[in-house]
PDB file of N, CA, C and O in Angstrom, chain B, residues numbered from 101:
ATOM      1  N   UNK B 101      -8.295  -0.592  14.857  1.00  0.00           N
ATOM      2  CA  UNK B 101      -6.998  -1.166  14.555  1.00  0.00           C
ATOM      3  C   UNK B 101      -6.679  -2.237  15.597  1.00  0.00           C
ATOM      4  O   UNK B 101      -6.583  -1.847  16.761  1.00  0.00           O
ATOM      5  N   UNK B 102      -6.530  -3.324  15.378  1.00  0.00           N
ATOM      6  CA  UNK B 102      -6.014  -4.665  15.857  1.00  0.00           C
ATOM      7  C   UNK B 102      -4.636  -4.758  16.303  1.00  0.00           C
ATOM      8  O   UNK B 102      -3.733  -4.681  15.471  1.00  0.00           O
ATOM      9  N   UNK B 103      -4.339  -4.947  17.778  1.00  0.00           N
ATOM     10  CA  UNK B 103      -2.147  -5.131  17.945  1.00  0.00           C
ATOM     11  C   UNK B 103      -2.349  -6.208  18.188  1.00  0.00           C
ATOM     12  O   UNK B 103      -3.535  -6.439  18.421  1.00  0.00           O
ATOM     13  N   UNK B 104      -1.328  -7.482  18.276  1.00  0.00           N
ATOM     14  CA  UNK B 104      -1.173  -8.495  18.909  1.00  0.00           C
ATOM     15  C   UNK B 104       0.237  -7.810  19.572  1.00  0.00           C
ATOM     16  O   UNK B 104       1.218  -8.535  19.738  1.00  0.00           O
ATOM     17  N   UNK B 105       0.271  -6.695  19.859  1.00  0.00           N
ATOM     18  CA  UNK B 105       1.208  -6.595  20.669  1.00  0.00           C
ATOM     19  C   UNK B 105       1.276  -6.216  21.894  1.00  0.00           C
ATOM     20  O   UNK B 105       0.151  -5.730  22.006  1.00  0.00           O
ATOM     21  N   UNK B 106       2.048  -6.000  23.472  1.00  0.00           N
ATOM     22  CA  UNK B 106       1.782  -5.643  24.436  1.00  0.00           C
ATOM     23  C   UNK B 106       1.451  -3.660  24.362  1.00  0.00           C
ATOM     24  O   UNK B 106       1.995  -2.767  23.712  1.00  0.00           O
ATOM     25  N   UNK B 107       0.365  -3.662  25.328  1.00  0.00           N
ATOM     26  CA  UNK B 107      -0.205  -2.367  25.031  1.00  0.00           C
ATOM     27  C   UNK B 107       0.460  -1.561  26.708  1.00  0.00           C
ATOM     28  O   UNK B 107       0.101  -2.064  27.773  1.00  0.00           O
ATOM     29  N   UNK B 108       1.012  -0.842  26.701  1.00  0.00           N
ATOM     30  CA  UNK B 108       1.660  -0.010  27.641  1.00  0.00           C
ATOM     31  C   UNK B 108       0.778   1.592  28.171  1.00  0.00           C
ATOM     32  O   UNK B 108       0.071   2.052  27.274  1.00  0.00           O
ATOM     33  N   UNK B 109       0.784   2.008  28.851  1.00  0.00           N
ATOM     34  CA  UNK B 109       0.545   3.589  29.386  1.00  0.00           C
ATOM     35  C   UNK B 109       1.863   4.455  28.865  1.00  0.00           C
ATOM     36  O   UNK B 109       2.933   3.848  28.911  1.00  0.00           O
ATOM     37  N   UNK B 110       1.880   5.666  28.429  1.00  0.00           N
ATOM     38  CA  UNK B 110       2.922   5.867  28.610  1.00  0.00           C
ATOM     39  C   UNK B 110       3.894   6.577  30.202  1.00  0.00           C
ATOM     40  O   UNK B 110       5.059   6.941  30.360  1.00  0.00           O
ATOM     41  N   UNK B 111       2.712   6.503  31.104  1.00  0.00           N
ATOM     42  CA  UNK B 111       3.815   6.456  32.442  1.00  0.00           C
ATOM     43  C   UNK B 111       4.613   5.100  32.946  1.00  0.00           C
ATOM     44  O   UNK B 111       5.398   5.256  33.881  1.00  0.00           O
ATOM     45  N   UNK B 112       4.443   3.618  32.316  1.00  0.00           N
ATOM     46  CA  UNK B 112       4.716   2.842  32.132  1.00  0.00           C
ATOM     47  C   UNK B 112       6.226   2.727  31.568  1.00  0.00           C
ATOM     48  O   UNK B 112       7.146   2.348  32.292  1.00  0.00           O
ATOM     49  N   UNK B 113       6.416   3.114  30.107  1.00  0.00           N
ATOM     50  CA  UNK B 113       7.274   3.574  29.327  1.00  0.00           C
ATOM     51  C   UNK B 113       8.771   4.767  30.448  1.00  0.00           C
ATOM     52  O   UNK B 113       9.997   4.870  30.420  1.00  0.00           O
ATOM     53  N   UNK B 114       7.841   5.272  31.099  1.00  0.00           N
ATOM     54  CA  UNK B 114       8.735   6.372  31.924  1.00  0.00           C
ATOM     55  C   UNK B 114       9.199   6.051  32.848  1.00  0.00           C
ATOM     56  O   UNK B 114      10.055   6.853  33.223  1.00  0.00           O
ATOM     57  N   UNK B 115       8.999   4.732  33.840  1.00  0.00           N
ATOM     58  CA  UNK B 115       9.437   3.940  35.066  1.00  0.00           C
ATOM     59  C   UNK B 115       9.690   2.875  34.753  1.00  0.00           C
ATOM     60  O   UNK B 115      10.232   2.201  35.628  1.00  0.00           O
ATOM     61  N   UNK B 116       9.436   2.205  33.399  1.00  0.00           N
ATOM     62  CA  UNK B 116      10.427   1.220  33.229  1.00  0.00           C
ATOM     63  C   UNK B 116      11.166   1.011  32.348  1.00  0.00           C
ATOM     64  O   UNK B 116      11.154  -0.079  31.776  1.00  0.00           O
ATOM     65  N   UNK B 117      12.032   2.029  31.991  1.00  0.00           N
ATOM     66  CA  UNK B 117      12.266   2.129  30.153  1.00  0.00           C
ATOM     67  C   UNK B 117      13.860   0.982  30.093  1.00  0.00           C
ATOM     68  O   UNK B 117      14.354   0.444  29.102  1.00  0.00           O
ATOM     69  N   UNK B 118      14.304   0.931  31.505  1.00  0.00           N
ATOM     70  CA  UNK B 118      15.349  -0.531  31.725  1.00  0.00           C
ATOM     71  C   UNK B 118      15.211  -1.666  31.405  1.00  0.00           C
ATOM     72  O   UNK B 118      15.947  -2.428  30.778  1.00  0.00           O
ATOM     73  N   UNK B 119      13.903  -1.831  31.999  1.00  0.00           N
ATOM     74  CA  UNK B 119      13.212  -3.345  31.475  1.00  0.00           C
ATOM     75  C   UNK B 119      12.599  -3.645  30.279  1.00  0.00           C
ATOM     76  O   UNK B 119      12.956  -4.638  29.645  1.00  0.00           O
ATOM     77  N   UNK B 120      11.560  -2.782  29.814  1.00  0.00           N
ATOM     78  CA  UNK B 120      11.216  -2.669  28.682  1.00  0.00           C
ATOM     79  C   UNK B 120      12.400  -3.342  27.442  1.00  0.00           C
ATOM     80  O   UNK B 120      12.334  -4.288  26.657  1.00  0.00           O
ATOM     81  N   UNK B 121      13.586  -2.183  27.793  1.00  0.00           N
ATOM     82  CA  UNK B 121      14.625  -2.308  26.918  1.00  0.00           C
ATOM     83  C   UNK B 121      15.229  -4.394  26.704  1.00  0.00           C
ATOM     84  O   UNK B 121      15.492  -5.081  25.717  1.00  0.00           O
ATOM     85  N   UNK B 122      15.204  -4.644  28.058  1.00  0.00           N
ATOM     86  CA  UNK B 122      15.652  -6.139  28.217  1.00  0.00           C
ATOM     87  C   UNK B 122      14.352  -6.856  27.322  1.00  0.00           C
ATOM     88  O   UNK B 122      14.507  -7.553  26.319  1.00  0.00           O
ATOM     89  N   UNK B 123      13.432  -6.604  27.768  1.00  0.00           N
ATOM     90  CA  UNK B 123      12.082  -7.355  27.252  1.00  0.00           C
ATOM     91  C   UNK B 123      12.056  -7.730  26.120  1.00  0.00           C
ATOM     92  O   UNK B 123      12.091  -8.878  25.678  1.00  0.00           O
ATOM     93  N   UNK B 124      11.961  -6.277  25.350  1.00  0.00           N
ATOM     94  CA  UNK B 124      11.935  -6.370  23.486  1.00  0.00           C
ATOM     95  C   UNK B 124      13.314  -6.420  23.131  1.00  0.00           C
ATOM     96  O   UNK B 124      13.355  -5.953  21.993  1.00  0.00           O
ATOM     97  N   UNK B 125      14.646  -6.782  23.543  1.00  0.00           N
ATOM     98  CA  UNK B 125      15.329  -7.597  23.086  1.00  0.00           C
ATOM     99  C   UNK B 125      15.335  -8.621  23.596  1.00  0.00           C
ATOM    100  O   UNK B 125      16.371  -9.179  23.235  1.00  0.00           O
ATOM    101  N   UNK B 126      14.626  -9.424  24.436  1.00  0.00           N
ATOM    102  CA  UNK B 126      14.724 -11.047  23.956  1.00  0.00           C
ATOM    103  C   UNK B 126      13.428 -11.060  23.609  1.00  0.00           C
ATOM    104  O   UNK B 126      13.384 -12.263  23.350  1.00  0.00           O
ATOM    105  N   UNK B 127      12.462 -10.727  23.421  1.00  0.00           N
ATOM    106  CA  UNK B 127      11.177 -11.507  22.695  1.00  0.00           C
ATOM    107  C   UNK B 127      11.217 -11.320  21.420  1.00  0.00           C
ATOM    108  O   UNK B 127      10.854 -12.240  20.688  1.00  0.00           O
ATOM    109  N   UNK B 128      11.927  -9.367  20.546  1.00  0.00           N
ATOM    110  CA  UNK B 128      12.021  -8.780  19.656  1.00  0.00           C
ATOM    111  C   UNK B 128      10.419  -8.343  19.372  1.00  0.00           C
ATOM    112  O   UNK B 128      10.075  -7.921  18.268  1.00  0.00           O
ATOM    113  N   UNK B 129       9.407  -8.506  20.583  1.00  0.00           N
ATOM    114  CA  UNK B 129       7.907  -7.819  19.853  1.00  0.00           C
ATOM    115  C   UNK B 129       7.628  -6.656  20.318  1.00  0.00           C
ATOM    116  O   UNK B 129       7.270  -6.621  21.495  1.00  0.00           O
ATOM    117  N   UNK B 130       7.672  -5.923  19.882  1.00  0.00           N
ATOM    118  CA  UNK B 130       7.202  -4.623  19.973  1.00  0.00           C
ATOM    119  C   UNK B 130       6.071  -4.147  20.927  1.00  0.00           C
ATOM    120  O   UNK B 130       5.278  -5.031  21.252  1.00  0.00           O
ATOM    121  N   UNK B 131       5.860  -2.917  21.428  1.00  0.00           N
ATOM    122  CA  UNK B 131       5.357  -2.586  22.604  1.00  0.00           C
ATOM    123  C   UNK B 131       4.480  -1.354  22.190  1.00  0.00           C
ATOM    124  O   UNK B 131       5.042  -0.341  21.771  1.00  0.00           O
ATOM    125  N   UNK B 132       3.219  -1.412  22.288  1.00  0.00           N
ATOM    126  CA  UNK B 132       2.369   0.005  21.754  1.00  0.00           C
ATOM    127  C   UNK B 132       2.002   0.667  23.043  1.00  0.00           C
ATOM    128  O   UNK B 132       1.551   0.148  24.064  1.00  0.00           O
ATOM    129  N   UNK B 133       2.357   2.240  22.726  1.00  0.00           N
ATOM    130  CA  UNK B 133       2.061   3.063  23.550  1.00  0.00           C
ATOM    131  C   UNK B 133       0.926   4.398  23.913  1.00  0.00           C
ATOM    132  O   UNK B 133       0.776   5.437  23.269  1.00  0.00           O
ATOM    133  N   UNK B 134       0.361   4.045  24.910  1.00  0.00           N
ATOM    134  CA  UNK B 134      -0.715   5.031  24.622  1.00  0.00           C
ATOM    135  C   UNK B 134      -0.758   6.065  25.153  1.00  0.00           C
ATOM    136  O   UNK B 134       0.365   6.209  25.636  1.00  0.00           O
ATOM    137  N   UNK B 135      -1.426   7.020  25.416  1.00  0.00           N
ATOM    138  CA  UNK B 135      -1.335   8.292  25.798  1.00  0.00           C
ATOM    139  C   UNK B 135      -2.800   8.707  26.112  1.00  0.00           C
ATOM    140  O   UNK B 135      -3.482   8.861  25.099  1.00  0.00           O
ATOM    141  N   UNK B 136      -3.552   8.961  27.519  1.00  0.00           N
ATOM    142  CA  UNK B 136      -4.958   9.366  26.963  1.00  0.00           C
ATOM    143  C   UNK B 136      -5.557   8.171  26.618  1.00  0.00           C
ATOM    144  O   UNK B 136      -6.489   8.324  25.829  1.00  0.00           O
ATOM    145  N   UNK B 137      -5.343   7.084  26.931  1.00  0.00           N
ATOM    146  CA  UNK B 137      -5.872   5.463  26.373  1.00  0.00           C
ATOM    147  C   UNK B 137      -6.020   5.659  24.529  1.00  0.00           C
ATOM    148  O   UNK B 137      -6.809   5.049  23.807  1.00  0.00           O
ATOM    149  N   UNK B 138      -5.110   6.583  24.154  1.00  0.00           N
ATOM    150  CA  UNK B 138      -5.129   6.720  22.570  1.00  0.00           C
ATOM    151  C   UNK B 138      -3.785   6.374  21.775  1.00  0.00           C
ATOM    152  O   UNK B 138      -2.878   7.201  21.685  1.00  0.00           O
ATOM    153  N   UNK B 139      -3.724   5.306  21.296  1.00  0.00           N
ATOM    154  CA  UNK B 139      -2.360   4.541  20.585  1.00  0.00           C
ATOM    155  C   UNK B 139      -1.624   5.739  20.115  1.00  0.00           C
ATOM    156  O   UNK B 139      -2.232   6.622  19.509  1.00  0.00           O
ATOM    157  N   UNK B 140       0.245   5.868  20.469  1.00  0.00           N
ATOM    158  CA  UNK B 140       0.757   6.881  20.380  1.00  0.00           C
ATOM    159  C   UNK B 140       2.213   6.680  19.388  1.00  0.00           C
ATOM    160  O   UNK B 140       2.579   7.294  18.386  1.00  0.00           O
ATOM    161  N   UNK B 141       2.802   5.614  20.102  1.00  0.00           N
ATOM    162  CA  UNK B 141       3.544   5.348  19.467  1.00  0.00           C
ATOM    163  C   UNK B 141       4.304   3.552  19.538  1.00  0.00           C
ATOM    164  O   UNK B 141       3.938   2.979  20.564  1.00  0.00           O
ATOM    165  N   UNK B 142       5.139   2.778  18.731  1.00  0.00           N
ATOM    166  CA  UNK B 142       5.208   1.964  19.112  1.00  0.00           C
ATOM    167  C   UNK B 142       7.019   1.684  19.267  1.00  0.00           C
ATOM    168  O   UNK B 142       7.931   2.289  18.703  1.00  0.00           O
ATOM    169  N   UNK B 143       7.075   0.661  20.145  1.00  0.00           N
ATOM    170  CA  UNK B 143       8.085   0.591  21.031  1.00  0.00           C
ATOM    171  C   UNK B 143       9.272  -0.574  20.249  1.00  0.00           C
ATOM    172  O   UNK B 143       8.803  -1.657  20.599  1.00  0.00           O
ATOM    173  N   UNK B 144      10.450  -0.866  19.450  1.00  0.00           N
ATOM    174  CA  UNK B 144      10.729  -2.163  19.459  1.00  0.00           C
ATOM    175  C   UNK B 144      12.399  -2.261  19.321  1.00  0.00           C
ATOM    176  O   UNK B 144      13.221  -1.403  19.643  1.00  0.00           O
ATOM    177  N   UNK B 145      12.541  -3.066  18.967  1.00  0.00           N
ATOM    178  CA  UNK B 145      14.332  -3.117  19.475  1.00  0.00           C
ATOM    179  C   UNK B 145      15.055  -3.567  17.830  1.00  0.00           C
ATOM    180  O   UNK B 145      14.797  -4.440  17.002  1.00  0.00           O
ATOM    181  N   UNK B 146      15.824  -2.715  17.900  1.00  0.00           N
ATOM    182  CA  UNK B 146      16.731  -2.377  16.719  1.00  0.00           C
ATOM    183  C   UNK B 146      16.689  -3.714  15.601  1.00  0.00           C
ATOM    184  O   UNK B 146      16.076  -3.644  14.536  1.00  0.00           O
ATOM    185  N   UNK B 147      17.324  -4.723  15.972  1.00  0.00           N
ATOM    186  CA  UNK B 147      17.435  -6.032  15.233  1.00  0.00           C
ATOM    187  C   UNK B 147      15.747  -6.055  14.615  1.00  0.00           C
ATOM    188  O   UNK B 147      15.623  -6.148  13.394  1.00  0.00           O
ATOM    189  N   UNK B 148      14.857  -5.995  15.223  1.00  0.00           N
ATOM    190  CA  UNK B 148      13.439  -5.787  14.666  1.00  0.00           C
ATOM    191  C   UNK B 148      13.057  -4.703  12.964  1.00  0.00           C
ATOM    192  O   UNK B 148      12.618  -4.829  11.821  1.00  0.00           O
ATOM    193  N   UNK B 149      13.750  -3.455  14.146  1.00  0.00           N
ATOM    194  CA  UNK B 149      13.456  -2.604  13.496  1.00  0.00           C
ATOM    195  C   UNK B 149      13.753  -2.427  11.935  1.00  0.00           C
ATOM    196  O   UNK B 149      13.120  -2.000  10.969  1.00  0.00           O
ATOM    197  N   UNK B 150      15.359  -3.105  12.214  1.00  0.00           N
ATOM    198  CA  UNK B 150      16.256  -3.204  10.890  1.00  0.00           C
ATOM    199  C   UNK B 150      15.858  -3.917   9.737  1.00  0.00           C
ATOM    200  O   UNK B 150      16.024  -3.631   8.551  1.00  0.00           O
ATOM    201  N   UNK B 151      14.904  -5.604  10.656  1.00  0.00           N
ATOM    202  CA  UNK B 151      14.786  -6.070   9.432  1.00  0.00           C
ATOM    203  C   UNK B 151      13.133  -6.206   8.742  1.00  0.00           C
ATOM    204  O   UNK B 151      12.650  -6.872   7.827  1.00  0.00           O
ATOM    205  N   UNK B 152      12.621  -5.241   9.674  1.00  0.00           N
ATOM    206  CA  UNK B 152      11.368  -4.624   8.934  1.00  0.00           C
ATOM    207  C   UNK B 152      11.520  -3.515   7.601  1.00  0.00           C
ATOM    208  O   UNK B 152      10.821  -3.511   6.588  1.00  0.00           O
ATOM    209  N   UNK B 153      12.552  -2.671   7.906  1.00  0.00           N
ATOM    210  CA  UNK B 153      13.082  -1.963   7.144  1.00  0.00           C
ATOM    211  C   UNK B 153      13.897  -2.655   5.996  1.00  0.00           C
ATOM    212  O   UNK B 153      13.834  -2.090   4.904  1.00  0.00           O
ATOM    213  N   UNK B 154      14.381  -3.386   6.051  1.00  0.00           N
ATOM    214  CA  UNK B 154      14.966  -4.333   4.790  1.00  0.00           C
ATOM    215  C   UNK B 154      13.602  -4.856   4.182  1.00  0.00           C
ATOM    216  O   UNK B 154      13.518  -4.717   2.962  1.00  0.00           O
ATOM    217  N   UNK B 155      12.329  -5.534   4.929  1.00  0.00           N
ATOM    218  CA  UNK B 155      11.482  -5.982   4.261  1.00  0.00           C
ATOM    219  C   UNK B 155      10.580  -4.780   3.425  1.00  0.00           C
ATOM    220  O   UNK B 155       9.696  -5.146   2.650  1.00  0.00           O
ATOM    221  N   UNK B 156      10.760  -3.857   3.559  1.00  0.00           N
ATOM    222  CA  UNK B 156      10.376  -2.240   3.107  1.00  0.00           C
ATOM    223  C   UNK B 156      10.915  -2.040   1.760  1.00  0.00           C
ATOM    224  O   UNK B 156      10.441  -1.803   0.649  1.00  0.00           O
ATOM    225  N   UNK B 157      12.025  -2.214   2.240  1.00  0.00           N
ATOM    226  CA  UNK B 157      13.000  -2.181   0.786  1.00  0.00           C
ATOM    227  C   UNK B 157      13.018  -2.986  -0.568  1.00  0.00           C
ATOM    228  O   UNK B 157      13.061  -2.534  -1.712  1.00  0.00           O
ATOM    229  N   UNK B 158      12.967  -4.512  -0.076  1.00  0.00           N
ATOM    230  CA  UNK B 158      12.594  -5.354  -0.547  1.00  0.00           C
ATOM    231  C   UNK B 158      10.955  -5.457  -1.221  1.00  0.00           C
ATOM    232  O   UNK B 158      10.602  -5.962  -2.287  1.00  0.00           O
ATOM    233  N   UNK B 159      10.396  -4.988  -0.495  1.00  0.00           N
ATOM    234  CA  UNK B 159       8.358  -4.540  -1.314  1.00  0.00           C
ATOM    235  C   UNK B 159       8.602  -3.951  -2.212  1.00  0.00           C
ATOM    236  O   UNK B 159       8.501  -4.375  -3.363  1.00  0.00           O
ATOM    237  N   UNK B 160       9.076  -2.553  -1.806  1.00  0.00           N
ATOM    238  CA  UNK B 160       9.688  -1.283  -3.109  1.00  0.00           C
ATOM    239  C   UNK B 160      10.320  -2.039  -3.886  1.00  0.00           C
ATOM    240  O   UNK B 160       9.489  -2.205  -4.779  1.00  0.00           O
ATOM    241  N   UNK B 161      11.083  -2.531  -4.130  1.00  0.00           N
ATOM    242  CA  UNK B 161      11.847  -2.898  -5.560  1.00  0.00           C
ATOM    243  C   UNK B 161      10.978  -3.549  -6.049  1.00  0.00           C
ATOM    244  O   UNK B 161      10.725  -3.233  -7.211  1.00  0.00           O
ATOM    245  N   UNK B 162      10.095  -4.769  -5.417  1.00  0.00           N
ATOM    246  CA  UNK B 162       9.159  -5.515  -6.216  1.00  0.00           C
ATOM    247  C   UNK B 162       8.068  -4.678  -7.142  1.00  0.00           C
ATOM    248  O   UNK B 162       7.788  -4.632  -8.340  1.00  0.00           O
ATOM    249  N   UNK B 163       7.606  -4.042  -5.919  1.00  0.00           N
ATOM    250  CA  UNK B 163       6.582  -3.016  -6.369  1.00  0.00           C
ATOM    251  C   UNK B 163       7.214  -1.953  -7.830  1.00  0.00           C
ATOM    252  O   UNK B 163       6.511  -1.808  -8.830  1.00  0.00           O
ATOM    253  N   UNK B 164       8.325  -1.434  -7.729  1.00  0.00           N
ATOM    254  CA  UNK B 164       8.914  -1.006  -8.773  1.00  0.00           C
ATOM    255  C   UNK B 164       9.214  -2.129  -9.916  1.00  0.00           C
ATOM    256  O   UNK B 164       8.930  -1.882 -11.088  1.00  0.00           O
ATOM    257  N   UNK B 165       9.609  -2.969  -9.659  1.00  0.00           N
ATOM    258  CA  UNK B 165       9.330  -4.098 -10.840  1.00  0.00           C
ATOM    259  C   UNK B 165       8.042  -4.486 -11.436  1.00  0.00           C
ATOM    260  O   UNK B 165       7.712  -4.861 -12.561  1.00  0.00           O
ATOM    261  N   UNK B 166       7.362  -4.262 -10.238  1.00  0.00           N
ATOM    262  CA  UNK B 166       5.920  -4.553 -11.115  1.00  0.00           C
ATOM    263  C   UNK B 166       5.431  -3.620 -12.093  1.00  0.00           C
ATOM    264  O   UNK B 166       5.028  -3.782 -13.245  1.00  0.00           O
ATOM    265  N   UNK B 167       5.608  -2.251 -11.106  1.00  0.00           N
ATOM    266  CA  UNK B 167       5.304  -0.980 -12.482  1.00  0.00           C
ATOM    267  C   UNK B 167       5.701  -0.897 -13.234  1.00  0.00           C
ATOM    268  O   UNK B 167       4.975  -0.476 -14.135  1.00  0.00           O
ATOM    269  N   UNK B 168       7.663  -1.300 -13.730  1.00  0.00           N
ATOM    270  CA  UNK B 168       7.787  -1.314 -14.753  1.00  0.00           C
ATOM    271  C   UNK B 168       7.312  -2.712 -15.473  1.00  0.00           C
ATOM    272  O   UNK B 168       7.110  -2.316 -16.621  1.00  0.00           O
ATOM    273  N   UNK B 169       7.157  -3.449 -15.469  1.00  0.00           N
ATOM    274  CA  UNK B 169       6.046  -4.595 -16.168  1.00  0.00           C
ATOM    275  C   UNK B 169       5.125  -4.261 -16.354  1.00  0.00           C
ATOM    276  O   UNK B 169       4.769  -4.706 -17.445  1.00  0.00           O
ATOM    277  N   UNK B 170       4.037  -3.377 -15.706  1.00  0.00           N
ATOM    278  CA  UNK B 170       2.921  -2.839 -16.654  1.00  0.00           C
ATOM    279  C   UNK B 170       2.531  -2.099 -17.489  1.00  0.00           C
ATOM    280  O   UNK B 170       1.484  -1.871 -18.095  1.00  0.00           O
ATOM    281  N   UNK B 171       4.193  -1.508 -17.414  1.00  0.00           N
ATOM    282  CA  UNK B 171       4.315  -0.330 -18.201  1.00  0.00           C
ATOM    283  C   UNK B 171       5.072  -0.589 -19.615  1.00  0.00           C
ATOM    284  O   UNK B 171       5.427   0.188 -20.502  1.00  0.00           O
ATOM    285  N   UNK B 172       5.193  -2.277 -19.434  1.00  0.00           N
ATOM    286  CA  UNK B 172       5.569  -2.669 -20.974  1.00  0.00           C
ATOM    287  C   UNK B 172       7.141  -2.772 -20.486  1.00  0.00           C
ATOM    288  O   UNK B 172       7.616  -3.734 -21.089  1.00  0.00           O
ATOM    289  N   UNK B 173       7.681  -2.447 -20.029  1.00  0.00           N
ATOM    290  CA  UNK B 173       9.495  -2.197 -19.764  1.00  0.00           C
ATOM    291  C   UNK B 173      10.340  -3.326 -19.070  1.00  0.00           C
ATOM    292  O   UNK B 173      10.870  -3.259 -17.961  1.00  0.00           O
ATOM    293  N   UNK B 174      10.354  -4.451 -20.018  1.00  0.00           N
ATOM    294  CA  UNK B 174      10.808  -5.824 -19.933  1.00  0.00           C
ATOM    295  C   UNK B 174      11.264  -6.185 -21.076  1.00  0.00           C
ATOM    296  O   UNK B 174      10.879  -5.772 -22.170  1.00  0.00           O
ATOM    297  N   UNK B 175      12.357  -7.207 -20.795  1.00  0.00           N
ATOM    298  CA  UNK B 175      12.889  -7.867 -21.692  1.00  0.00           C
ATOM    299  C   UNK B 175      12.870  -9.447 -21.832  1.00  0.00           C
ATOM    300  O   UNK B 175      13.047  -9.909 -20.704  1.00  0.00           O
ATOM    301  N   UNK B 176      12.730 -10.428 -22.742  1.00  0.00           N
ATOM    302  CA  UNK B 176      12.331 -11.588 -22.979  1.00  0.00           C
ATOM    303  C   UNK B 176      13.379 -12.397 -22.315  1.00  0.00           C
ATOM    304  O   UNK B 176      14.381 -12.113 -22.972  1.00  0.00           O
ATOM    305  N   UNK B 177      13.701 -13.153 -21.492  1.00  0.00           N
ATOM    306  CA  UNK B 177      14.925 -13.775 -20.757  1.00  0.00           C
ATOM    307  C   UNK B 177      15.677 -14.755 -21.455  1.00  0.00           C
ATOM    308  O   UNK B 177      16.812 -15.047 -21.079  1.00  0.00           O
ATOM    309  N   UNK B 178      15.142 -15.287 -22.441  1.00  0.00           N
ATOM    310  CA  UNK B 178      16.156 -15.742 -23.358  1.00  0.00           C
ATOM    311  C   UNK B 178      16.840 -14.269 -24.290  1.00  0.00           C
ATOM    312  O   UNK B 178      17.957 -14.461 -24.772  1.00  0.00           O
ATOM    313  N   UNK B 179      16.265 -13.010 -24.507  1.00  0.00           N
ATOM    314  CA  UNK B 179      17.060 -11.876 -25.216  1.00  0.00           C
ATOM    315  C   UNK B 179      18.455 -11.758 -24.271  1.00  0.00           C
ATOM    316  O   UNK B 179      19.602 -11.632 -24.698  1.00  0.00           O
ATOM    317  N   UNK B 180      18.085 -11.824 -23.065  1.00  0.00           N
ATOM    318  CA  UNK B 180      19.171 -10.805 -21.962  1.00  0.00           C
ATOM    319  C   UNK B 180      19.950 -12.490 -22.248  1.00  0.00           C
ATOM    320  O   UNK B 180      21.014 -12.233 -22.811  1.00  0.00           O
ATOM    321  N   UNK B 181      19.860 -13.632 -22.125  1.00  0.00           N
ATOM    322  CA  UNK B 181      20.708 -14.643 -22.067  1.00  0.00           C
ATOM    323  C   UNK B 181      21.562 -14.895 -23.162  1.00  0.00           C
ATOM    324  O   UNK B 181      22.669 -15.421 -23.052  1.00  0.00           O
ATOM    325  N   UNK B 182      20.867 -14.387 -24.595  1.00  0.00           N
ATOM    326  CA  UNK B 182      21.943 -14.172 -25.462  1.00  0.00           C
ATOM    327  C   UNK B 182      23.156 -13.113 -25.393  1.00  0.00           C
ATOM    328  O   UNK B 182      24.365 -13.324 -25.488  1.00  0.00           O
ATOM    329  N   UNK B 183      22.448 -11.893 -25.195  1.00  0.00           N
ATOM    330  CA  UNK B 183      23.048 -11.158 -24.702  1.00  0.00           C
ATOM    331  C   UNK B 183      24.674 -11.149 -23.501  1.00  0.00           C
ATOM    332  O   UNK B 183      25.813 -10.684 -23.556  1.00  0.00           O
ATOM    333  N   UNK B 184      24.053 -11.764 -22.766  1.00  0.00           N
ATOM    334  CA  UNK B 184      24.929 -11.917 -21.747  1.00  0.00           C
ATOM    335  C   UNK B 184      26.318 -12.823 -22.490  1.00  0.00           C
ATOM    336  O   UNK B 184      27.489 -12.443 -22.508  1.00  0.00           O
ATOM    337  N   UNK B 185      25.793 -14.027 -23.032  1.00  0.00           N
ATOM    338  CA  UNK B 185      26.219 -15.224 -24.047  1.00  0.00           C
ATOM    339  C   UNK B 185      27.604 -14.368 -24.798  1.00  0.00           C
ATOM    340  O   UNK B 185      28.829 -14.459 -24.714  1.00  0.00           O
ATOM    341  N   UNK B 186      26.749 -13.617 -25.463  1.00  0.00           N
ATOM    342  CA  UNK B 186      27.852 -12.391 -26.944  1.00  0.00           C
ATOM    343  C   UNK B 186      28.650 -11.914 -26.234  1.00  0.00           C
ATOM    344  O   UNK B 186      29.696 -11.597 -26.800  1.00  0.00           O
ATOM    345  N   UNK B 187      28.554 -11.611 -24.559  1.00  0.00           N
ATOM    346  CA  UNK B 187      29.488 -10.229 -24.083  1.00  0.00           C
ATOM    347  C   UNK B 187      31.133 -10.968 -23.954  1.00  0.00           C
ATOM    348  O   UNK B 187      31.486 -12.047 -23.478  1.00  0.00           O
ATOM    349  N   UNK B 188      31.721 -10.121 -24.449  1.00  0.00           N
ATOM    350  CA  UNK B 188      33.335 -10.637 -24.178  1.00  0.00           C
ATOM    351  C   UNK B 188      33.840 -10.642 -22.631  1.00  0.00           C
ATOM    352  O   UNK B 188      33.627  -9.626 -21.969  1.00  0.00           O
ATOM    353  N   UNK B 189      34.483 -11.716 -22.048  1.00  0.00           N
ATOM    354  CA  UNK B 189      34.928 -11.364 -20.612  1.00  0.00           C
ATOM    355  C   UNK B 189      35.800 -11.080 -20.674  1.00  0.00           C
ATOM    356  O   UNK B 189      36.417 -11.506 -21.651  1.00  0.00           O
ATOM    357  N   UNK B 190      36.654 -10.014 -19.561  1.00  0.00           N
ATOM    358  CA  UNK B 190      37.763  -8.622 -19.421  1.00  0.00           C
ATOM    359  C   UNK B 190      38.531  -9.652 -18.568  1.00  0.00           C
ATOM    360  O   UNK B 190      39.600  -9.343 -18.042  1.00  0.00           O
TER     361      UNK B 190
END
């Protein structure tokens, strides 16, 4: 497995978890931690975190759009535009 990210000890993590903290909020890159020279866990700062997790979210729906498209479960975009066209506004 390949990081382009900074690779830490985790006694590293334990004497500098102040700085660290300053670090990956201004660079926002994440910090891998090892244990045993064996990748353990990885390190990164919230604003990161958040919008990896939105990009998560964002896959899933696609990915759920795609399944339902192969699964036949679509509608022709001029149908939904008539549609929309007929609806009375409240």
């Amino acid at each position: 497995m390949k990081y382009s990210t900074q690779v830490k000890p985790i006694s590293y993590l334990k004497s500098h978890a102040a700085e660290i903290v300053s670090t990956l909020s201004q660079t926002r890159q994440p910090l891998l931690i090892t244990q045993n020279g064996e990748a353990k866990l990885v390190v990164m700062d919230v604003k990161s975190y958040e919008a990896q997790e939105e990009t998560f979210a964002l896959l899933k729906l696609l990915a759920l759009g795609r399944r339902e498209m192969d699964q036949g479960r679509f509608r022709d975009v001029e149908d939904v535009f008539t549609e929309i066209d007929g609806l009375d506004p409240k």
